[in-house]
NUKE-654960 format. One record per residue (C-alpha): residue number from 1; residue in three letters; chain; x, y, z. Coordinates in steps of 0.25 Angstrom, whole numbers, plus 2048, in hexadecimal, padded with zeros to 3 digits. Layout:
BEGIN
NUM  Ala  A  X  Y  Z
...
This chain:
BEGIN
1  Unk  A  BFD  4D1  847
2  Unk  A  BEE  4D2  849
3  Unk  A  BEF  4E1  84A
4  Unk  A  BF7  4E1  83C
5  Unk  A  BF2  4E9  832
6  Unk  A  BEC  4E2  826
7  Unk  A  BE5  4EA  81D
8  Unk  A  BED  4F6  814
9  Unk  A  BE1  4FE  817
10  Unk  A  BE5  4FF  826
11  Unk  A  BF4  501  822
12  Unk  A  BEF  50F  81D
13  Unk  A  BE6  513  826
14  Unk  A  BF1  50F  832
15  Unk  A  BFD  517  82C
16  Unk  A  BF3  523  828
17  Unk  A  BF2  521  81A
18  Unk  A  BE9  526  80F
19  Unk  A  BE2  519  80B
20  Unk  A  BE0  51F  7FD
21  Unk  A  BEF  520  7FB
22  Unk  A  BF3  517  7EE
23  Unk  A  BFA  50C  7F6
24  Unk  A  BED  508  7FE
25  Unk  A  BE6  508  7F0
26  Unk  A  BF1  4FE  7EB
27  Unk  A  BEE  4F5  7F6
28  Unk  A  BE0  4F3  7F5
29  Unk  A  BE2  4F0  7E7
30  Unk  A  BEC  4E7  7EB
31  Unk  A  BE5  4E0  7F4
32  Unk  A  BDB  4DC  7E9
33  Unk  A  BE7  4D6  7E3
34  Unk  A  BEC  4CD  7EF
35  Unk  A  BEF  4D6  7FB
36  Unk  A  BE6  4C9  801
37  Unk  A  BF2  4C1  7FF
38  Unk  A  BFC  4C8  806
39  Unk  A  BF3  4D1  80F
40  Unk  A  BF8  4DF  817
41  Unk  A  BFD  4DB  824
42  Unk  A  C05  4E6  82F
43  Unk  A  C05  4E6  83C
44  Unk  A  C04  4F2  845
45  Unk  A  C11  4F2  84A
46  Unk  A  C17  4F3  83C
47  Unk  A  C0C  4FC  838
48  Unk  A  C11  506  842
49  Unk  A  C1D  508  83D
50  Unk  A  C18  50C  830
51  Unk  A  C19  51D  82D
52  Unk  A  C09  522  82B
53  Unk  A  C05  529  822
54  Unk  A  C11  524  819
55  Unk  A  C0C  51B  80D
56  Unk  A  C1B  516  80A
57  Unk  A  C1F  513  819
58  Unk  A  C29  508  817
59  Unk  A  C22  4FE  821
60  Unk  A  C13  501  81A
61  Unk  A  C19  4FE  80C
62  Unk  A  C1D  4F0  80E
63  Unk  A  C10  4EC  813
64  Unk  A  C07  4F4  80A
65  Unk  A  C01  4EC  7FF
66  Unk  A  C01  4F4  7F1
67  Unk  A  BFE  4F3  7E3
68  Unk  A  C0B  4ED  7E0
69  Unk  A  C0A  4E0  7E6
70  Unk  A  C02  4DC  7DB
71  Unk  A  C0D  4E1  7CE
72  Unk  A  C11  4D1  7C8
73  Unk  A  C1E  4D0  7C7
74  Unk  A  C24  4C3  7C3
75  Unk  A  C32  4C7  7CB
76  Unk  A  C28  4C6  7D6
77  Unk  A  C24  4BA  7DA
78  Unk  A  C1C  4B1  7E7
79  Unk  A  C29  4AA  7ED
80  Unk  A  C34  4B2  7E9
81  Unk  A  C3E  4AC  7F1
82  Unk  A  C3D  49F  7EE
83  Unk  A  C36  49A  7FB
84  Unk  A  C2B  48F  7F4
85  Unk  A  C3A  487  7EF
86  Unk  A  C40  485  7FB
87  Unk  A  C35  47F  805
88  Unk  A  C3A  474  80A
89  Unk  A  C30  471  813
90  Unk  A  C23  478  819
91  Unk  A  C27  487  81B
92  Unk  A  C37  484  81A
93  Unk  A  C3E  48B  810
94  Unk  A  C4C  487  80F
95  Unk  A  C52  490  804
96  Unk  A  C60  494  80A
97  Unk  A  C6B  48A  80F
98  Unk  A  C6C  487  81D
99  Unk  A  C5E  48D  821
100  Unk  A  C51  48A  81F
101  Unk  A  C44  495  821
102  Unk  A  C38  491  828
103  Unk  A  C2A  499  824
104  Unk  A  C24  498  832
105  Unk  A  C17  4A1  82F
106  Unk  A  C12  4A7  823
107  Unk  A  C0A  4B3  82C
108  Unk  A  C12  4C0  82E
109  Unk  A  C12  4CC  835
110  Unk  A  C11  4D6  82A
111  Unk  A  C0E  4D4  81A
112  Unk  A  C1B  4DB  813
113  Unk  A  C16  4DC  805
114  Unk  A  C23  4D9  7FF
115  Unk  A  C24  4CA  808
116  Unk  A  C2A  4C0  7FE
117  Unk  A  C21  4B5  805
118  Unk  A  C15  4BC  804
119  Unk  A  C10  4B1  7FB
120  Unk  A  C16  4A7  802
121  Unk  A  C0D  499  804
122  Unk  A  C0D  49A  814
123  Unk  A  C01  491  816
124  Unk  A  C0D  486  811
125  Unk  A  C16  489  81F
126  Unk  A  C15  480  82B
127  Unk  A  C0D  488  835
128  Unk  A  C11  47E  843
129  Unk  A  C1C  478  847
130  Unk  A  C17  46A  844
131  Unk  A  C17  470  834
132  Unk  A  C25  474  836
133  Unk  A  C2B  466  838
134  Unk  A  C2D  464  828
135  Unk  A  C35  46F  828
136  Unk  A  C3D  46A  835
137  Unk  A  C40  45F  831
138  Unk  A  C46  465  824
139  Unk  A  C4E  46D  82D
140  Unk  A  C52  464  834
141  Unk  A  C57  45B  828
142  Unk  A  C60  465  822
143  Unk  A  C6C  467  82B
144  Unk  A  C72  470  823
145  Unk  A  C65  47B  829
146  Unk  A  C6B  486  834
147  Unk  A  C61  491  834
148  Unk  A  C52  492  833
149  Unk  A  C4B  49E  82F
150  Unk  A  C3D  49F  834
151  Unk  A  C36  4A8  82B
152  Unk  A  C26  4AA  825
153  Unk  A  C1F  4B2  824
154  Unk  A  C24  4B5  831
155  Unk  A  C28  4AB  83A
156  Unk  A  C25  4B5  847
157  Unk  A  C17  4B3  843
158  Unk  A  C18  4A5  84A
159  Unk  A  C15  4A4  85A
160  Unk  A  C22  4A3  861
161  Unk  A  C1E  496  869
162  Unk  A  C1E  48F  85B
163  Unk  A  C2B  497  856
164  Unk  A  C31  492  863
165  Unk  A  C2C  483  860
166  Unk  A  C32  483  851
167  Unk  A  C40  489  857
168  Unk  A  C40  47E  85F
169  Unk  A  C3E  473  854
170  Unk  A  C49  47B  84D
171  Unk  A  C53  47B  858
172  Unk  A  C52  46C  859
173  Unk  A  C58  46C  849
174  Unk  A  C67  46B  84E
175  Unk  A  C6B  470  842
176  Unk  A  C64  47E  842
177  Unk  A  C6B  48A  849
178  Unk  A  C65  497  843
179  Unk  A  C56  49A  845
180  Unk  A  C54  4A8  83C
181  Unk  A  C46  4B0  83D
182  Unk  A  C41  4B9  832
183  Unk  A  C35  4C1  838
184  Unk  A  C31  4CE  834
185  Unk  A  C25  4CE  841
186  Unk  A  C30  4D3  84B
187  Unk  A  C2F  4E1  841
188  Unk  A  C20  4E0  83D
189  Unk  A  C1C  4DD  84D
190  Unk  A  C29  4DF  856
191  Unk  A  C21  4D7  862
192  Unk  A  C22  4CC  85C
193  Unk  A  C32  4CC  861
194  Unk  A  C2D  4C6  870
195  Unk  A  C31  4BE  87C
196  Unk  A  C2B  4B1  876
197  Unk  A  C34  4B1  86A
198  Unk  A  C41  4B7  86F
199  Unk  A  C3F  4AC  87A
200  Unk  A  C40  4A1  86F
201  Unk  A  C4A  4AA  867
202  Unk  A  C53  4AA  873
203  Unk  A  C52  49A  877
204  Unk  A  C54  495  869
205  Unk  A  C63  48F  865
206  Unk  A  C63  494  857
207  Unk  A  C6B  4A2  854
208  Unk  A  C5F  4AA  850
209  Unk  A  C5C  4B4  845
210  Unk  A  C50  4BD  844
211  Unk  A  C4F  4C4  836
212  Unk  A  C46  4D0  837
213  Unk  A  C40  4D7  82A
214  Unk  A  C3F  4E6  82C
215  Unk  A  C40  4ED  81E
216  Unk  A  C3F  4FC  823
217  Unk  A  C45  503  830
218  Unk  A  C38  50A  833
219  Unk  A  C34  4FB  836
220  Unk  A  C3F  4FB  842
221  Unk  A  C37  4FF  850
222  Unk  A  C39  501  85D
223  Unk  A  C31  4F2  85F
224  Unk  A  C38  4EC  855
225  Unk  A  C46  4F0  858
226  Unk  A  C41  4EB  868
227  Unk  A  C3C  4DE  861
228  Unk  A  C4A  4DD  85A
229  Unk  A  C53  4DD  867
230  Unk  A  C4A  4D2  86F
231  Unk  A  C4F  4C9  862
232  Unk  A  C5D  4CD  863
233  Unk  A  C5C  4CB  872
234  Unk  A  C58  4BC  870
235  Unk  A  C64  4BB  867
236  Unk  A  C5F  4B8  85A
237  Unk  A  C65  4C2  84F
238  Unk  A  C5C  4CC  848
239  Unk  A  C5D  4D0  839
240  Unk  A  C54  4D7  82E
241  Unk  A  C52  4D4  821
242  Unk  A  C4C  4DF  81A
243  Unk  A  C46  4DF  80C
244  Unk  A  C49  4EA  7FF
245  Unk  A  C3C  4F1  7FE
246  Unk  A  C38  4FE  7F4
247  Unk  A  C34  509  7FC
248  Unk  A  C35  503  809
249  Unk  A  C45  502  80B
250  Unk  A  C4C  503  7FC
251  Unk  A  C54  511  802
252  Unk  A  C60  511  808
253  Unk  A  C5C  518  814
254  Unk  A  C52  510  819
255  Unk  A  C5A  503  815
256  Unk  A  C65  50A  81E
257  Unk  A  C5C  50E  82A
258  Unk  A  C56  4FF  82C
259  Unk  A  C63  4F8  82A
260  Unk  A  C68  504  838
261  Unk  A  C5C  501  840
262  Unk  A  C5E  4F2  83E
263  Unk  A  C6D  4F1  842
264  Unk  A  C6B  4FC  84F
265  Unk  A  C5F  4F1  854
266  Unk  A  C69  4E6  851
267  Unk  A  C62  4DF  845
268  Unk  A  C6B  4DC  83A
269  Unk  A  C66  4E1  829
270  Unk  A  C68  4D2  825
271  Unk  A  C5F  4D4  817
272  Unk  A  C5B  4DF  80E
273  Unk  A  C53  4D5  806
274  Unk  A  C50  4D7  7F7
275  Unk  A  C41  4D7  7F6
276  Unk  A  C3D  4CA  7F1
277  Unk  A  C35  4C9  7E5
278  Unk  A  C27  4C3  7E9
279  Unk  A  C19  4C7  7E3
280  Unk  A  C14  4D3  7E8
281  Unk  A  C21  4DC  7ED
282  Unk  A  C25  4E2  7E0
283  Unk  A  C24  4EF  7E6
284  Unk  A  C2C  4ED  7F0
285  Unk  A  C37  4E9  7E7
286  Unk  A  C46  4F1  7E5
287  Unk  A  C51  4F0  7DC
288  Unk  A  C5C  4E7  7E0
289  Unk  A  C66  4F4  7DB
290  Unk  A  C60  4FD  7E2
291  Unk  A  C61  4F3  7F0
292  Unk  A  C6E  4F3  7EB
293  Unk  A  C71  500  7EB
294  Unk  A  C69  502  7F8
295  Unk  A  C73  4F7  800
296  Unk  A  C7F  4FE  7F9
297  Unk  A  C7D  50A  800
298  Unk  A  C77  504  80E
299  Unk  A  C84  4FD  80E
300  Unk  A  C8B  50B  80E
301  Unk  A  C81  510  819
302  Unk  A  C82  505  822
303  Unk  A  C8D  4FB  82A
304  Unk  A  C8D  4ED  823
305  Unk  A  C85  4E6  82F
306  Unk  A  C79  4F0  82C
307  Unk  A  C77  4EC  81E
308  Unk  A  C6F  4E0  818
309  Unk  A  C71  4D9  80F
310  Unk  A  C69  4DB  803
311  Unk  A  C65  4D0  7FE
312  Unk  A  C5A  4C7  7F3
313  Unk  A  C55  4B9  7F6
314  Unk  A  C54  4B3  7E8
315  Unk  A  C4C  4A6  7E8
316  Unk  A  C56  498  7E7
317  Unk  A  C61  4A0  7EA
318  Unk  A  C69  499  7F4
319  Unk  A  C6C  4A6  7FC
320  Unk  A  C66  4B7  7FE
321  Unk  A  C6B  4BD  7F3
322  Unk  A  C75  4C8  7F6
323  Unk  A  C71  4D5  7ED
């Protein structure tokens, strides 16, 4: 993480780029405009598996301010899933029956541009496990709770001693039998996968899930895929969710080629997310038709457990919306 790369500047000079080229230009006029807000952040590792001398690599164009992060929209807005209406206590969101979401960090391992909580209020999460007891206890209130998703930011941002110390005020909530993890750190920095954690992964009682994010097949390595079988080995199911995005994975082939490598490591194509509408990410945005289109023919290519679902979280909905 202190290695990361912070600065669009460096990107380009990293991957071989001309640093006069139009979409370093964009930047820096973006950056006067608010890249302060929502700052360049890659980490080698990720980095690395990006294509010099390429300007629209996949992996570099979601991390890669531009010019049209600043286009007003009023389809676009800050909270764009509804998150600030269903706090029901200091960094728990409970927005779907029967689970309940805790925001454990607001720090992550990479700035995707196109994150729906980039304009989250993180300051507002508990950042200890004495902050979390509100939030316990309303867990604990509402026996009708099974599953906890421990999401951020990215909740493998936080030491493993304290995740192990918050699973174990969960596990003493009778009621609770699912613990569910979204992370996108194991891609961004596959070491992060390590004894620590699998050790607490492998002791818990809850049926565990891990929900990676890997939008692009070019993101699946060699470390990553070895990251991938030390969570499997501990028991705990992997899935990905993956999100719609122009230029990066709107084509049928490349749709078709990340759903393959998923299922050969053993990860199941859970999502294929609709972008969600926040501030900042029109750019990134594609039709529902054409997604459409595109999942009517993946299902032609593919066997039925190799394709996601495609799907739109819609704000007060009481569900994902099934496109």
């Amino acid at each position: 993480m202190k290695r990361a790369v912070r600065d669009a500047g460096e990107l380009y000079r990293r991957l071989q780029l001309d640093p006069n080229a139009p979409a370093l230009s964009e930047y820096l006029e973006l950056s006067q405009q608010g890249e302060k807000e929502f700052p360049v952040f890659v980490p080698l590792e990720f980095l690395d598996r990006m294509k010099a001398g390429d300007p629209r690599d996949p992996l570099l164009l979601q991390v890669l301010p531009r010019k049209e992060e600043s286009i007003i929209d009023p389809g676009f807005v800050r909270d764009p899933v509804g998150d600030s209406n269903v706090e029901e206590a200091p960094g728990l969101l409970h927005k779907y029956h029967g689970r309940v979401l805790l925001i454990l960090s607001g720090a992550c391992a990479i700035h995707c541009r196109y994150c729906f909580r980039r304009h989250y209020p993180y300051a507002t999460a508990p950042k200890n496990l004495d902050h979390w007891r509100a939030a316990l206890e309303y867990i604990r209130s509402d026996t009708t709770i099974q599953e906890v998703i421990l999401s951020g930011g990215d909740p493998l941002m936080v030491a493993d001693e304290q995740l192990s110390r918050l699973i174990d005020q969960l596990e003493t909530i009778p009621h609770l039998t699912r613990l569910r993890i979204h992370s996108r750190l194991p891609v961004v920095i596959p070491q992060r996968i390590n004894s620590d954690l699998c050790d607490w992964l492998s002791r818990t009682r809850f049926s565990t899930w891990m929900v990676l994010h890997i939008n692009h097949s070019q993101e699946l390595d060699v470390p990553l895929v070895e990251a991938i079988g030390m969570l499997q080995r501990t028991g705990t199911m992997v899935l990905n969710q993956a999100v719609l995005l122009r230029d990066v994975n709107d084509n049928v082939a490349e749709l078709k080629r990340l759903c393959e490598r998923l299922v050969n490591c053993g990860v199941i194509p859970y999502y294929l997310h609709q972008l969600d509408r926040v501030t900042g990410a029109t750019h990134f945005e594609v039709e529902k038709a054409r997604g459409i289109e595109l999942m009517t023919e993946l299902a032609t290519q593919l066997p039925g457990y190799a394709v996601p679902r495609y799907v739109s979280e819609i704000a007060g909905e009481p569900n994902k919306t099934i496109l």
